[in-house]
N, C-alpha and C positions, 0 to 999 in steps of 0.2 A: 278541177274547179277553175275559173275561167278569172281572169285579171279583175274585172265591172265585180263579180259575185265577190270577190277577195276587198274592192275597194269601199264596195257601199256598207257595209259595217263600220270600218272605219268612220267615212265622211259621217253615219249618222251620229258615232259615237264624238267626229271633232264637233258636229253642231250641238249637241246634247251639253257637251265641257263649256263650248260658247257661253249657251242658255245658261248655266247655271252659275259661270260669271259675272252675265251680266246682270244677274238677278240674288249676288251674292251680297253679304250686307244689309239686304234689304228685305226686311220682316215682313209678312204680309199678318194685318188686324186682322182678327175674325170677327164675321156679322156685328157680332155681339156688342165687340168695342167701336168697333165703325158706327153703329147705332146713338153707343155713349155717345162718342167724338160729336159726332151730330147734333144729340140732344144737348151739351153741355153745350158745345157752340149757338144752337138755335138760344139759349134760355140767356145766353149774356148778349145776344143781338135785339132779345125779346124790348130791352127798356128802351133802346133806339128807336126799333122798329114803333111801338109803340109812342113814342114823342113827335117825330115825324108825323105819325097818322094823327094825331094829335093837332099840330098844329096846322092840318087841312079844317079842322072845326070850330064851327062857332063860340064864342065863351058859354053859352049855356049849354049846350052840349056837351064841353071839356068838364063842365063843372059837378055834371047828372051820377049819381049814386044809385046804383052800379052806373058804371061808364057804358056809351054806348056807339059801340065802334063805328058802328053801320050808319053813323048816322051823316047827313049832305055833306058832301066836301064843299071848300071855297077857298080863294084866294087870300080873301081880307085879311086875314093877319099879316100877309107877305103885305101889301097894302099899307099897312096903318105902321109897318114899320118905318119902311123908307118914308112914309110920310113924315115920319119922328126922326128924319134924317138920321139913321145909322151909318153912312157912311163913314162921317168925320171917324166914329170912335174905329170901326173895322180897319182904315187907314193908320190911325196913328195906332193899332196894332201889328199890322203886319209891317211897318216903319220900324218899331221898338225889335219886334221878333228878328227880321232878315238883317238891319243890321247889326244886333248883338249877336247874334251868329255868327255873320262874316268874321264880326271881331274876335269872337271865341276860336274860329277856326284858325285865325290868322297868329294866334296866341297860344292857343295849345299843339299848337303843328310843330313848331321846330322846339316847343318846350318838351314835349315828348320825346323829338329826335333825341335832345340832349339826354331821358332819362332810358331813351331805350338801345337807342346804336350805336350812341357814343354815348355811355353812360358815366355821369360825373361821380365823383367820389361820393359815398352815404347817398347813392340814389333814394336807397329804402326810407330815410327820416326827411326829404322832399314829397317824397308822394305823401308818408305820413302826415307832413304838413298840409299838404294839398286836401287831406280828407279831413283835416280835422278843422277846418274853417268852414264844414258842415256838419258839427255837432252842436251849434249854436242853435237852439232854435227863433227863426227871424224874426218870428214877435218880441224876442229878447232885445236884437239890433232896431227894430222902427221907432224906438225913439232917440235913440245918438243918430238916427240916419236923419229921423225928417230934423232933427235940429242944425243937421251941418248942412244938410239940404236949403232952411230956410235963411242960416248967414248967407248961404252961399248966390241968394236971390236967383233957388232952380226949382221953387215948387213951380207945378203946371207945367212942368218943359218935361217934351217927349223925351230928351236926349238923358235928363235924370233916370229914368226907365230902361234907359241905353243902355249907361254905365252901369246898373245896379244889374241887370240884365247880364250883360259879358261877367260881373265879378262874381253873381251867383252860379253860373253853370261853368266857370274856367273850370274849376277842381273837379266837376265830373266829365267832360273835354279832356281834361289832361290823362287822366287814371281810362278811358275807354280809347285814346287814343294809343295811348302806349301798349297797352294789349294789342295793339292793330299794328302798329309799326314794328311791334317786337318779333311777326312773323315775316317780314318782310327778307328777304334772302339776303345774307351778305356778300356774297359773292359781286350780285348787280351792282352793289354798292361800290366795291373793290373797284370794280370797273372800271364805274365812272368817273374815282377819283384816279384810276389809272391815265385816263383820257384828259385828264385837267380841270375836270368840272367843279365848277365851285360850290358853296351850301347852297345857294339859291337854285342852282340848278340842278342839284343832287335832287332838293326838295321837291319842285316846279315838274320836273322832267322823267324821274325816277319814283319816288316817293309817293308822289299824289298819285300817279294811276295805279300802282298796285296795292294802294292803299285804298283806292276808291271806293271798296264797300262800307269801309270802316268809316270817310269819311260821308259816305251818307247815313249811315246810323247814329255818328254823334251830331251832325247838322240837326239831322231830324228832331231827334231828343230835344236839342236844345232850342230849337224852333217850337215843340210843342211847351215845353215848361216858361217859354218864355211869352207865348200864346196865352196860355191858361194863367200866369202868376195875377194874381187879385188885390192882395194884401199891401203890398207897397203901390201898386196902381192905386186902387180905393182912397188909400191916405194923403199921397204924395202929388194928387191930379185933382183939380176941379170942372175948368170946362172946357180946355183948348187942348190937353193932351189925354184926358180920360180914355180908356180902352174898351174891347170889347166886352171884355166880362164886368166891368162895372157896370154898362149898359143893361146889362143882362139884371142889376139890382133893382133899377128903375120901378121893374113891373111887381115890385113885390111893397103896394103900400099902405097906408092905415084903412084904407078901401076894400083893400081884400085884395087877395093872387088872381092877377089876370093869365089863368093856366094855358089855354090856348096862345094867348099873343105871345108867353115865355118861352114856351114849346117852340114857336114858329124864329124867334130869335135865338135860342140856344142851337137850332136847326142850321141858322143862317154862319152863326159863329164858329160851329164843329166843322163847315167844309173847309174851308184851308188846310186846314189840319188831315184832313180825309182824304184829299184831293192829292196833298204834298206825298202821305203815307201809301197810298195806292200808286201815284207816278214812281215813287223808290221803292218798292216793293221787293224786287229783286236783290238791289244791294244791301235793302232793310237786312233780309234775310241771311244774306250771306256777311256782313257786316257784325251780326250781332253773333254771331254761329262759326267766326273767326276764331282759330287759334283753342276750339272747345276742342277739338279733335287733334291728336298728334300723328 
């Protein structure tokens, strides 16, 4: 038997070992649930899809019983919005969102470090406190808010929005952040304070990029909840700092629902949000799917 006939069993048996590590771990669906996956997916994209297409149509159109899909597209709703200048409120939302984030991050970053790498004595009754300044429900707090809001001569000020903004999402910042920093290697750390480095730079240098999925997962969260929050916006703003979702009330009034024009604004409002969540996708993912595996 010849050296080549004695090898090629081998080599097909180490490609074979390969194949079946690289494919180890990893379930393959059958038709069946890949169908599901599909179908359940298409049916929650269904009310999207359908608002979108929605707001290509006329109001009498949008209005027709049964609905009818097919019917002329047009621009005018995008139109008659920016006629109604959306802008202002679109601005002084992504103003409230991006910087009550900044501030959330810049707040829950090294308050996590303390409860996760250096952890303080009773960690666990800190984070406890951290959660439980979200069992209040906030319809509870908006009237001690707008009253110390109105001594305070900050109704109508975006920057009320700001603060209220960073204090409502700290405690969930803090609690997804520390799960994220808590897999973070101590070794790197060692390191670094071996070399001289100081908190800032441990943080700056160290920290935020191994951490970076984690911090676009809680960015994002707290950019979308701070995006979408209504309730304190609706009461706390009238004309100079109102948001987007208040906007969004405008078309709902003793006239009847203008369905198409709302469609074409709630359209216009969901991209950021859309836009933000498909450019972080990947850390989305990896970010929220942190530390679920040991």
């Amino acid at each position: 038997m010849t050296h080549a006939a004695v090898s090629a069993p081998g080599a097909r048996l180490k490609k074979l070992i390969r194949r079946n590590d690289d494919h180890a771990g990893t379930p393959r669906l059958s038709p069946l649930w890949t169908f599901v996956a599909w179908l359940a997916t298409l049916a929650f994209f269904a009310p999207v899809a359908w608002m979108v297409l929605t707001s290509f149509h006329q109001e009498a159109d949008a209005a027709t019983n049964p609905p009818t899909p097919f019917a002329a597209l047009t621009l005018d709703q995008y139109k008659l919005l920016f006629s109604r200048d959306i802008t202002p409120f679109l601005l002084n939302s992504a103003m409230a969102s991006v910087i009550s984030t900044v501030l959330v991050l810049a707040l829950a970053v090294p308050t996590a470090y303390a409860l996760s790498i250096k952890p303080v004595q009773k960690w666990t009754d800190v984070m406890f406190f951290f959660l439980s300044t979200k069992f209040l429900p906030a319809i509870a707090a908006l009237l001690p808010v707008y009253l110390i809001v109105k001594d305070a001569g900050m109704l109508d000020n975006v920057w009320t929005l700001i603060i209220l903004y960073t204090a409502m999402n700290l405690p969930i910042a803090v609690w997804m952040m520390r799960s994220f920093l808590a897999e973070v290697p101590k070794e790197i750390l060692e390191a670094a304070e071996v070399d001289g480095a100081n908190l800032l730079t441990v943080l700056w240098r160290v920290v935020a990029p191994v951490a970076m999925p984690g911090l676009a997962a809680t960015s994002l969260i707290c950019f979308i909840f701070s995006w979408n929050e209504f309730m304190f916006a609706v009461n706390l703003t009238a004309t100079n700092a109102s948001t987007a979702p208040v906007f969004l009330v405008g078309f709902i009034t003793s006239e009847g629902l203008f369905l198409a024009r709302l469609c074409a604004a709630a359209t216009l409002v969901s991209l950021p949000v859309l836009i933000a969540g498909f450019a972080a996708q990947d850390k989305l993912v990896r970010g929220l799917s942190l530390g679920a595996v040991k």
